[in-house]
C-alpha positions as CSV (number, residue, x, y, z in Angstrom):
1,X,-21.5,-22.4,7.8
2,X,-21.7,-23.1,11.4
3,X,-19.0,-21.5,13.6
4,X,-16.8,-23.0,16.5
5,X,-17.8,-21.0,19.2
6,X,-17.1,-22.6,22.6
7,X,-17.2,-20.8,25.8
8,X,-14.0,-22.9,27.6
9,X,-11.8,-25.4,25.7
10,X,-9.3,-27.7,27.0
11,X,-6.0,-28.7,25.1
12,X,-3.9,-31.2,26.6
13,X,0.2,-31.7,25.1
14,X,-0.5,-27.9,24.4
15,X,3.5,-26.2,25.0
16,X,4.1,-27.3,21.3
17,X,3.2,-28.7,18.2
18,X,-0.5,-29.3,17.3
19,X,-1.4,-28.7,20.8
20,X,0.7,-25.1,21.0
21,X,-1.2,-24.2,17.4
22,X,-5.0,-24.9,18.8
23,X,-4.2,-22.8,21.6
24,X,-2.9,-20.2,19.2
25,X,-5.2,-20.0,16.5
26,X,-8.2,-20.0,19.5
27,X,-6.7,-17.2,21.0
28,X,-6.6,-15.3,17.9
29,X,-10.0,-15.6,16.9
30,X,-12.1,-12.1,16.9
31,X,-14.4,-14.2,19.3
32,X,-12.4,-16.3,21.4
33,X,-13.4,-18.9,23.8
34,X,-13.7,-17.5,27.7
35,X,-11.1,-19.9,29.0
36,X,-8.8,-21.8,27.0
37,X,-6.9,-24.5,29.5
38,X,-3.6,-24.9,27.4
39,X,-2.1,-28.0,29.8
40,X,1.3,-29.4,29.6
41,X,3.6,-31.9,31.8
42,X,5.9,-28.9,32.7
43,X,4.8,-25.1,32.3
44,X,8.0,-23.8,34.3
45,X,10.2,-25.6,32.1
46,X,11.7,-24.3,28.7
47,X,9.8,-26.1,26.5
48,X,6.4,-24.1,27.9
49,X,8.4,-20.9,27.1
50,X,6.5,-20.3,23.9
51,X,3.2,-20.9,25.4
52,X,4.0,-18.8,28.2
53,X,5.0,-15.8,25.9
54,X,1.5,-16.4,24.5
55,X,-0.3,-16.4,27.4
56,X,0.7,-12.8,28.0
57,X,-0.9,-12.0,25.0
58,X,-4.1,-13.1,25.5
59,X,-5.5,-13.3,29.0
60,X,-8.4,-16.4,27.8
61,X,-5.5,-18.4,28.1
62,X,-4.8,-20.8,31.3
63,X,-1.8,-22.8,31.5
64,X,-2.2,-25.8,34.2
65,X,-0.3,-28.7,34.9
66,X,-1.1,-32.0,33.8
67,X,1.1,-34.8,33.2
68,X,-1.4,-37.3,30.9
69,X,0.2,-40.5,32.5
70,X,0.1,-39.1,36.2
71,X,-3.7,-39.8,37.5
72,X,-3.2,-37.5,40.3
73,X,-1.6,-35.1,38.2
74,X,-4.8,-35.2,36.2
75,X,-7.1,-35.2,39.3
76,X,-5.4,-32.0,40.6
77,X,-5.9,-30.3,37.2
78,X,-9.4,-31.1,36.8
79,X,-9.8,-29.2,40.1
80,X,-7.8,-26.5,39.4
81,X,-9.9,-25.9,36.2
82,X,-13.4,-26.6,38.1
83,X,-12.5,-23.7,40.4
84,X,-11.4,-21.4,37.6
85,X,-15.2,-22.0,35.3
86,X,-16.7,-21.2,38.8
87,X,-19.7,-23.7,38.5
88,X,-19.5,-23.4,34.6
89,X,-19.0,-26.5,32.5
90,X,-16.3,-27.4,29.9
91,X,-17.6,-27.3,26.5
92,X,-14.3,-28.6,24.6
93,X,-12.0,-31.4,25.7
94,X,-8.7,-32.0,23.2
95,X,-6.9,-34.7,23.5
96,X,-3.8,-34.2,21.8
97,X,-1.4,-35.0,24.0
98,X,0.6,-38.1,22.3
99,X,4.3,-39.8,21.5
100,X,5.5,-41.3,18.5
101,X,8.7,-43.7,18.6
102,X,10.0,-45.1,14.7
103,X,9.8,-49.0,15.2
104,X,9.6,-51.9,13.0
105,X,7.4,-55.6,13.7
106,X,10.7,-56.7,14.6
107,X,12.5,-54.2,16.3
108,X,9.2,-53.1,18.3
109,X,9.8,-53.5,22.0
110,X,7.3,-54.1,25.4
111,X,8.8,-51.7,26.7
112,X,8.3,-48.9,23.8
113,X,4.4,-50.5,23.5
114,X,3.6,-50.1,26.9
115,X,5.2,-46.4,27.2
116,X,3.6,-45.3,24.0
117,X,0.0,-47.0,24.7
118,X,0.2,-45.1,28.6
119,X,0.3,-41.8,26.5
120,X,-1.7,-42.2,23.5
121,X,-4.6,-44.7,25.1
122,X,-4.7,-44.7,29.0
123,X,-4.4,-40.7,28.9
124,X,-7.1,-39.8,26.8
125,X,-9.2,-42.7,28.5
126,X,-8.5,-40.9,32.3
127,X,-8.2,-37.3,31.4
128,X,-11.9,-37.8,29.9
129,X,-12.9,-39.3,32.8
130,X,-11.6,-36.5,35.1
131,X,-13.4,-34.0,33.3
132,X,-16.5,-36.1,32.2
133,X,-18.7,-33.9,35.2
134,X,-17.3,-30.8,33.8
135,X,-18.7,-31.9,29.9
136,X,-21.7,-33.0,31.1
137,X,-22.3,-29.8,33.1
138,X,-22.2,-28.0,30.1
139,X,-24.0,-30.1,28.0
140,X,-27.0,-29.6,31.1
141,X,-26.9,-26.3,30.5
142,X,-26.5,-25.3,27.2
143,X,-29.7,-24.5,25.5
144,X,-28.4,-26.0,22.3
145,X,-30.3,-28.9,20.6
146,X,-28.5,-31.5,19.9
147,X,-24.7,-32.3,20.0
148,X,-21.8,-29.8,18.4
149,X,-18.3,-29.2,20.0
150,X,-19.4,-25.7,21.0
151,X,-21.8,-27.3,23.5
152,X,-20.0,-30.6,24.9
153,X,-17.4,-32.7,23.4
154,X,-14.4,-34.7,23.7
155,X,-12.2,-34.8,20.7
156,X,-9.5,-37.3,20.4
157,X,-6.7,-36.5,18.1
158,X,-5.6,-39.6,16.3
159,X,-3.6,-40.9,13.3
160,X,-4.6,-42.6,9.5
161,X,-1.9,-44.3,10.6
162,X,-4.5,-46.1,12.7
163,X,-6.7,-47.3,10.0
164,X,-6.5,-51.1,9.8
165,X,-8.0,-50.1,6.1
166,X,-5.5,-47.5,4.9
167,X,-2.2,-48.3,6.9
168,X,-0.9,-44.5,6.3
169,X,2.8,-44.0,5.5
170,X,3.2,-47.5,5.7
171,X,6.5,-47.1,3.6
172,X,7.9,-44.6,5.0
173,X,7.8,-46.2,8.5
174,X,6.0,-49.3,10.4
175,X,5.2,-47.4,13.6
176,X,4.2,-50.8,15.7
177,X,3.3,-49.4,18.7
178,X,2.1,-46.0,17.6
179,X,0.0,-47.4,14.9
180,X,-1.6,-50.0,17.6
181,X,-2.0,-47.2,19.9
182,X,-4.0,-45.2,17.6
183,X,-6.2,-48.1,16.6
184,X,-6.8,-48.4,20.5
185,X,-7.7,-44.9,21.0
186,X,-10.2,-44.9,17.5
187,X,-11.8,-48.3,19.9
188,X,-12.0,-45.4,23.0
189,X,-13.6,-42.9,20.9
190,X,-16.3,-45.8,19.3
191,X,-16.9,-46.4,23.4
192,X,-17.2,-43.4,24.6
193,X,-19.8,-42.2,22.1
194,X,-22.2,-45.2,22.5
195,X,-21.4,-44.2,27.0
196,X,-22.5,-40.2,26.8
197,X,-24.8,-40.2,23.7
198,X,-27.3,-40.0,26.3
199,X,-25.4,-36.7,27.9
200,X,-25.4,-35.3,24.3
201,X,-21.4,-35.1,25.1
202,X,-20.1,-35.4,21.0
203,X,-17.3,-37.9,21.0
204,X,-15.0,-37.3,17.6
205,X,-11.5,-38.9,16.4
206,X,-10.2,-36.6,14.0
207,X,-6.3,-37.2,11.8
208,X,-5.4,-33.8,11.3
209,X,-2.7,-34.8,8.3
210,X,0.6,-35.5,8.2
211,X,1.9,-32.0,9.7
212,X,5.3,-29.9,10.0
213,X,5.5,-30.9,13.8
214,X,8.7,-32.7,15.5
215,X,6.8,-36.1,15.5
216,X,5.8,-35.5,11.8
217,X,9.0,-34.3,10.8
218,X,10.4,-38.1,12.1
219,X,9.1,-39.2,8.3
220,X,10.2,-36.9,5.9
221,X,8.4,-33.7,4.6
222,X,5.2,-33.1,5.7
223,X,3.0,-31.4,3.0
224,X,0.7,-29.4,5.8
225,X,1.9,-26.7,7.9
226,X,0.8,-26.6,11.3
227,X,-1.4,-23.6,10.7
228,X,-2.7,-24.9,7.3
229,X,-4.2,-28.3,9.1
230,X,-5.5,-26.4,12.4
231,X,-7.5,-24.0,10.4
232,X,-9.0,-26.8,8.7
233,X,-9.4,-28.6,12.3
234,X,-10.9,-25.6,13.5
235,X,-14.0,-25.1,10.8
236,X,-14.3,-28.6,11.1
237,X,-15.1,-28.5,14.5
238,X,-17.6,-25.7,14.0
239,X,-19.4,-27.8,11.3
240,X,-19.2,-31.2,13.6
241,X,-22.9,-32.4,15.0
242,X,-24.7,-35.7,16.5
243,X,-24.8,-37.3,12.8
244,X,-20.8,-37.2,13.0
245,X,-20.7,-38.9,16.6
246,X,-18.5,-41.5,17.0
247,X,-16.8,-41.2,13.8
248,X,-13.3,-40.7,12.4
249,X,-12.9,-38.0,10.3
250,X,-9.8,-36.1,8.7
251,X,-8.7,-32.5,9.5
252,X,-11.2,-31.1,6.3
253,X,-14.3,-33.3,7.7
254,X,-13.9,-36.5,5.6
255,X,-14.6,-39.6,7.1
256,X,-11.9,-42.2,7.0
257,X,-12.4,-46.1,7.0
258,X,-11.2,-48.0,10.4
């Protein structure tokens, strides 16, 4: 079985949740990644206090700022993480930063639709562009054939919720605007992988299950735990290549229908 073995990842939403879990697990591996950029919209703040407290136990990890609606916020970070790889690339970007807000086709409003869209679509869509010279530097140099996420890759973590075929947990809530926004992001990831297939940059959308997280918990009981579905994230990642680009697959590898 291959093995996830980048040399600098980058996690975006990363102070909790999903995003606080990659970070972790990463971290914990007996060969962990070089630099691990664990970003968030306020590290000073006491939500970060976790990932800070983890951070002093593992020196890979880098917490910057980076506020996913903010373009200069993202601009600023993309330097500050340039300077850190000194002339390296970034092998791993995560997009997991995202919000969720419970909504019906009739109680949906502009207002939630355009906050939750500015998160779930426009930030994945300008973080990867921020740190597009960064993935293609490392795809240049990497002497790896082919496409895998240890090499170069953008990973955007979406929802079955998205699937115009399956319509996830449609009875336990309608989810307008997050279920739109997920659609819209699978559309990003189909883009983006026909744009760098010539840079060998792998472009993935991956549902990592309905998970014990403070958005997940918003529908009932989840059935995964947080390290159960990151585990399985995590050896799917390592087993990822060019013959899964542009596809949407589940946390265990399993492609699901748009």
């Amino acid at each position: 079985m291959e093995q996830l073995n980048p040399q600098s990842v980058l996690v975006t939403g990363a102070n909790r949740g999903l995003g606080f879990e990659v970070v972790k697990q990463l971290g914990e591996k007996s060969n962990p990644p070089q630099w691990i950029f664990a970003t968030c919209r306020d590290p000073v703040g006491p939500g970060a206090q976790d990932l800070k407290n983890l951070t002093a136990e593992h020196r890979q990890i880098v917490i910057i700022p980076l506020d996913t609606t903010d373009p200069c916020s993202i601009k600023a970070a993309a330097a500050k993480v340039t300077e850190h790889l000194k002339g390296a690339g970034l092998n791993l970007l995560i997009n997991n930063a995202g919000i969720l807000k419970l909504s019906t086709v009739e109680t949906e409003t502009a207002e939630n639709m355009s906050e939750v869209y500015k998160t779930n679509v426009i930030g994945p869509m300008i973080v990867s562009q921020a740190f597009l010279p960064l993935l293609r530097k490392a795809s240049q140099n990497s002497p790896q054939k082919g496409m895998s996420c240890s090499k170069a890759a953008i990973l955007n973590m979406t929802s079955e919720c998205g699937s115009m075929t399956n319509l996830f947990g449609w009875n336990l809530n309608e989810l307008i605007s997050y279920r739109c926004s997920k659609s819209a992001l699978n559309m990003l990831t189909r883009c983006q992988s026909m744009h760098f297939a010539k840079d060998e940059i792998l472009c993935i959308t991956l549902h990592p299950g309905w998970v014990e997280t403070d958005m997940g918990n918003k529908l009932g009981s989840p059935p995964l735990t947080m390290e159960q579905s990151l585990q399985a994230v995590l050896n799917t990642l390592g087993r990822l290549s060019e013959k899964d680009h542009g596809t949407f697959v589940n946390w265990e590898g399993n492609l699901i229908p748009w």
